[in-house]
C-alpha positions in Angstrom: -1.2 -4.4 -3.0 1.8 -2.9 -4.0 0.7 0.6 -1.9 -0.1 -1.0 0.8 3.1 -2.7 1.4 4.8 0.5 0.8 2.6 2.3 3.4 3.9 -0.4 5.6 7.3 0.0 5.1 7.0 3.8 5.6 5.3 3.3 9.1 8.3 1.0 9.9 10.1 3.8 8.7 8.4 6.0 11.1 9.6 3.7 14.2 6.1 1.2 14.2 7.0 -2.6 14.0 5.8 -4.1 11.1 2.7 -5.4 12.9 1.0 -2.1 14.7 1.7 -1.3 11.1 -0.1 -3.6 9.6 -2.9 -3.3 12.4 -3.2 0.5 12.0 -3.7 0.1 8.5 -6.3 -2.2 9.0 -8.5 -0.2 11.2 -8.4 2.5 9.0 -9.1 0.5 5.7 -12.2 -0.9 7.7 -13.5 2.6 8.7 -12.9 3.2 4.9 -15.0 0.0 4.2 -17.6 1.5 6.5 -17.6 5.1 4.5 -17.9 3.5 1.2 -20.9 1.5 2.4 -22.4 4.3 3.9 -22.3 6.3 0.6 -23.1 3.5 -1.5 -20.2 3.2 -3.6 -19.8 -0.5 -4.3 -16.4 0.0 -6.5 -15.3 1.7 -3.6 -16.1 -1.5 -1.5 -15.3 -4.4 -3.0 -11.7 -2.4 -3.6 -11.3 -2.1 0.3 -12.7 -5.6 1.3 -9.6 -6.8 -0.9 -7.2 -4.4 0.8 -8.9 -6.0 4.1 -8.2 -9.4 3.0 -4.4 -8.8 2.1 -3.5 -7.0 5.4 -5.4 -9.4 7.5 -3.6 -12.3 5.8 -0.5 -10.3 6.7 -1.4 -10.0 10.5 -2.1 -13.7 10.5 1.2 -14.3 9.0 3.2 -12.1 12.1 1.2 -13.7 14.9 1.6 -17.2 13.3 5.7 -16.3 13.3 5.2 -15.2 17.2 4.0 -18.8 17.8 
């Protein structure tokens, strides 16, 4: 997880708030979802489905805080 948040703090970097960061990454880690499933690789999977879990628990956080 510790990747991920760095990723996220390099987007921010780049000028993205910390939620299109967040969001961008997880499109992309559910199109990597979709490869890995697609080519069978079940390590590959159940590696991204936890990256899935973490950033959407992160976007939940941010909207929650814009309540």
């Amino acid at each position: 997880m510790e990747n991920l948040i760095n990723t996220n703090i390099r987007l921010q970097n780049d000028g993205l708030s910390e939620l299109e960061c967040w969001t961008s990454m997880l499109k992309k880690a559910q199109l990597k979802l979709l490869s890995a499933y697609t080519k069978k690789d079940i390590e590959l999977a159940d590696k991204t489905s936890k990256e899935i879990d973490f950033i959407q628990k992160q976007v939940i956080r941010l909207i929650n805080s814009q309540s």
